[in-house]
C-alpha positions, 0 to 999 in steps of 0.5 A, spaced: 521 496 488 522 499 495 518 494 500 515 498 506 513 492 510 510 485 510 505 482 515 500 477 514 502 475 507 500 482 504 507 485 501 506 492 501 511 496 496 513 502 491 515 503 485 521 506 483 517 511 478 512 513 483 508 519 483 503 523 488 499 523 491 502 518 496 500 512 495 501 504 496 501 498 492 499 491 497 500 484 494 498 478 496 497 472 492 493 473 485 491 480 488 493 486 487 491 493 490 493 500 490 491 505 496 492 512 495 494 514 503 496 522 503 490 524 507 486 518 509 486 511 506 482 511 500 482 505 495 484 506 488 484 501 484 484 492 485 484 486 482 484 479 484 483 480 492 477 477 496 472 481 499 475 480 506 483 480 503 481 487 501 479 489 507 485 486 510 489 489 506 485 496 507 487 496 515 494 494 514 495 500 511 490 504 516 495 501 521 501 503 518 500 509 514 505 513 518 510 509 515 508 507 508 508 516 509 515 515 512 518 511 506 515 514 502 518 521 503 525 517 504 525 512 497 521 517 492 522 525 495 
């Protein structure tokens, strides 16, 4: 489970048999959520996050979705 980074709390990761689109998943606490990130940040799925969590969440990907992009390409192809 390749970690792209973590900020806040909030680990944000791939797993090894992940396909497109280009997506990533956050963790924090009992929240989990998956944002799809290949042309903008597009929420896909998420359980257990509050409101202001999600939306956290939501621009830590907006800020580093260059890098999750980056290692997405390097850890899945």
């Amino acid at each position: 489970m390749p970690v792209v980074f973590i900020k806040e709390g909030y680990r944000f990761f791939f797993y090894s048999n992940d396909r497109m689109p280009i997506h990533v998943h956050v963790r924090k606490g009992a929240g989990e959520a998956v944002f799809n990130v290949e042309s903008e940040i597009e929420l896909r799925e998420s359980v257990g996050f509050k409101v202001q969590e999600l939306r956290r969440a939501e621009e830590l990907a907006t800020e580093h979705r260059q890098l999750i992009i980056q290692k997405w390409h390097e850890h899945i192809g």
